[in-house]
C-alpha positions in Angstrom: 0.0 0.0 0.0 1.0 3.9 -0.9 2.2 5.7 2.1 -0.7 8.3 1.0 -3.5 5.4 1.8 -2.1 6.0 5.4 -2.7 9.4 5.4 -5.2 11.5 8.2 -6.6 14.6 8.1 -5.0 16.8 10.6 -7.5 17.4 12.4 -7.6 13.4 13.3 -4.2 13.6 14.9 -4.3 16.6 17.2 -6.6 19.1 19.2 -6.2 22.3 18.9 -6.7 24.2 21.4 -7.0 28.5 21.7 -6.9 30.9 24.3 -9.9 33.1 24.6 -8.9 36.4 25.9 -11.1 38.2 29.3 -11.7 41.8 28.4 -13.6 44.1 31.3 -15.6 45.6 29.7 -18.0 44.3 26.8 -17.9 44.7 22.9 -20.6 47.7 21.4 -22.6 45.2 19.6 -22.8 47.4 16.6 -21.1 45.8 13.1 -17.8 47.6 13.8 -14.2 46.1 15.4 -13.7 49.7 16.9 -13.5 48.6 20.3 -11.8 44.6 19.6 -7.9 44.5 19.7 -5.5 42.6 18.4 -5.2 39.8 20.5 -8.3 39.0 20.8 -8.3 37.8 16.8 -7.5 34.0 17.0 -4.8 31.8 15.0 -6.1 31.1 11.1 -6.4 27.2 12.5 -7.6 26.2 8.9 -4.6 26.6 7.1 -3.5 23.6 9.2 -6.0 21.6 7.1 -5.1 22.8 3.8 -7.7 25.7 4.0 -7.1 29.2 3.0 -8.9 31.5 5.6 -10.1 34.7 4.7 -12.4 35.7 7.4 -11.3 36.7 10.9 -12.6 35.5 13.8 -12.7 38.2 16.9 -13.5 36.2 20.6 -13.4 37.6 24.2 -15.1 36.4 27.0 -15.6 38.0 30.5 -18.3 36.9 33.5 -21.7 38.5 31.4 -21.0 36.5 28.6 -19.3 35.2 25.5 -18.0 37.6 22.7 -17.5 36.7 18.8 -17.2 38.4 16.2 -16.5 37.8 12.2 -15.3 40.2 9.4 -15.7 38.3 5.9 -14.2 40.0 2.9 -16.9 41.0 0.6 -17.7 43.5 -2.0 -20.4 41.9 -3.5 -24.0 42.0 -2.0 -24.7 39.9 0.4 -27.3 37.0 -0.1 -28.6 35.0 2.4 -31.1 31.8 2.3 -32.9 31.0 5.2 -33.9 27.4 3.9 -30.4 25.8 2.7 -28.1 28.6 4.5 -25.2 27.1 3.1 -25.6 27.4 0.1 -25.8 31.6 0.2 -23.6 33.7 2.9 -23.7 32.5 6.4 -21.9 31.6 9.6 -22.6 28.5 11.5 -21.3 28.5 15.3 -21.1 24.9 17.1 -20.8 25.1 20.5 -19.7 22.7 23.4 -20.2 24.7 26.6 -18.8 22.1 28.4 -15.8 21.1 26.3 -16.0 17.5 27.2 -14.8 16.2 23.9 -15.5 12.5 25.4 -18.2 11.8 23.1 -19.2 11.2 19.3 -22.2 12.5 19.5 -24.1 15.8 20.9 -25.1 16.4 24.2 -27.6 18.5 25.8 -24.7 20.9 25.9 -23.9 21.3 22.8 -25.4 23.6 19.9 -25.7 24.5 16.2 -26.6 28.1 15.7 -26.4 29.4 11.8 -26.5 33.0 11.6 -27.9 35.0 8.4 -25.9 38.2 8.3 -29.1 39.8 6.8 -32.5 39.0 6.4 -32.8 36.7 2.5 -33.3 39.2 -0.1 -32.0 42.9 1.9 -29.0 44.3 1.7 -28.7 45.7 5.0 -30.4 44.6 8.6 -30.5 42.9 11.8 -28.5 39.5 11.6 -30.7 36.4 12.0 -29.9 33.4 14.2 -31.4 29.9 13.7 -30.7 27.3 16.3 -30.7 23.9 14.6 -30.8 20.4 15.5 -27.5 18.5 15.9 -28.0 14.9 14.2 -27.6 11.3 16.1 -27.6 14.1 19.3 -27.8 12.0 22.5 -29.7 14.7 24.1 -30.8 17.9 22.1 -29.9 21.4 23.8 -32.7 23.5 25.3 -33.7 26.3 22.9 -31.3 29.3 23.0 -32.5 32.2 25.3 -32.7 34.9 22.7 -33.3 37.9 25.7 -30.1 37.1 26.8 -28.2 37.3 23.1 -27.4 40.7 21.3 -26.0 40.5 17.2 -25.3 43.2 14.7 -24.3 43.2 11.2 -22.1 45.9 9.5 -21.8 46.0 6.1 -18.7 48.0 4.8 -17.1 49.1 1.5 -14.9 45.8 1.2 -16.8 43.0 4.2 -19.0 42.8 6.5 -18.8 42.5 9.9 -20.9 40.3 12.6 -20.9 40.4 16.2 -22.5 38.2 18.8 -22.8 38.6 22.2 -24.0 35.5 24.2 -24.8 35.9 27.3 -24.4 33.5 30.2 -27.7 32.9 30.6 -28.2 32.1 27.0 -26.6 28.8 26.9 -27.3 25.6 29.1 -24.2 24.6 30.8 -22.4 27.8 30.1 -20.8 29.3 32.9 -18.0 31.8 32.4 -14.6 31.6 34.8 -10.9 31.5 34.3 -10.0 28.3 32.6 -13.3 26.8 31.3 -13.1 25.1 28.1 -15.7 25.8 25.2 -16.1 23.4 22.1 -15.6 25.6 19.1 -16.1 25.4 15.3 -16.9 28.3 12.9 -18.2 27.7 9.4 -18.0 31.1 7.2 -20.2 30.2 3.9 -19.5 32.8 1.2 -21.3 32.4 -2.0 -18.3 33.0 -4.4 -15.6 31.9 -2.3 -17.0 28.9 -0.9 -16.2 27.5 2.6 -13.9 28.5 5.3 -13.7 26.4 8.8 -12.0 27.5 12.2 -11.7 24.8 14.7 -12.8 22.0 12.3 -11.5 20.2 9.5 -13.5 19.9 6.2 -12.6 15.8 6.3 -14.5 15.0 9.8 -17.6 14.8 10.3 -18.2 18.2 12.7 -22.2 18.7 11.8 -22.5 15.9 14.5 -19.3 15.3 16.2 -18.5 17.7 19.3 -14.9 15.6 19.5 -13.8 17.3 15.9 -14.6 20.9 17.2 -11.6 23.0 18.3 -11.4 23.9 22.3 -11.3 27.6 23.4 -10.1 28.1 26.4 -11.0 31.0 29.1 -7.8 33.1 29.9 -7.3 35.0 33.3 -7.6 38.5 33.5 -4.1 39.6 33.3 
């Protein structure tokens, strides 16, 4: 046999693992990366898979909540598709709020949220989340508390820019302190450049698999 039927994925033979930084106070939730610095942009982890990454991923946690935020390149319009979101602009977020990464298969603590950056068929708007079922889930995850999650959309000259703040409340399982460990993976869908993944490799199976998603991990305050 080749050597190259012995090959894996990368993704199969390591975990990554990034540090999330604490900031005091939180993001304006308004389509801009005025107020995120520098190191709160995380390592381009696709490129270990092969994957050109374009996007940039923004996170920051501190004890109200979870932080993200994504600037995709774009001078085109935007078009979103609420029934098949992949196949139009969108990010999916799959979360782990307990990081457990003992398990093929979805807990109660795990989520799929796809976000629209704008409502299908405007150019502008509020972004629009959709929580969605995780298949062969042990346990599905309680619906996402929407009064305790703010999101905004910016579209500028050359990208757009989406923020999310989830609050500690929002999630089941998620509580924010030094150290804890969040499942990750980010899947940027852009209509003429395809996809881009952070935290997952396009050769697993991370639709249903919290053990393929990246790990985030809470840094002190410094």
């Amino acid at each position: 046999m080749s050597a190259s039927e012995y090959e894996f994925p990368p993704a199969a033979l390591f975990s990554t693992i990034a540090l999330c930084p604490w900031r005091e106070h939180s993001p304006r939730i308004d389509g801009h990366l005025g107020d995120w610095s520098p190191e709160q942009l995380m390592p381009p982890l696709g490129e270990l898979s092969g994957v050109e990454q374009c996007a940039d991923l923004f996170l920051a946690w501190n004890e109200r909540g979870l932080y993200v935020a994504v600037e995709v390149p774009k001078r085109e319009r935007i078009v979103t598709n609420r029934e098949s979101p992949g196949s139009g602009d969108a990010i999916e977020l799959f979360l782990d709020t307990r990081g457990a990464r003992t398990s093929h298969r979805a807990s109660q603590f795990c989520y799929h949220l796809t976000i629209l950056p704008v409502p299908p068929g405007e150019a502008e708007g509020k972004p629009q989340i959709i929580q969605r079922p995780i298949r062969r889930a042990l346990q599905r995850s309680q619906p996402i508390s929407m009064s305790a999650v703010r999101a905004a959309t910016g579209v500028h000259a050359e990208s757009y820019v989406v923020e999310l703040a989830l609050g500690a409340e929002a999630l089941h399982g998620y509580e924010p302190a030094p150290g804890l460990r969040v499942g990750l993976a980010v899947v940027v869908h852009d209509i003429q450049r395809g996809r881009q993944l952070w935290g997952a490799a396009p050769d697993v199976p991370y639709e249903r698999d919290p053990s393929t998603w990246g790990i985030v991990e809470h840094r002190a305050a410094q």
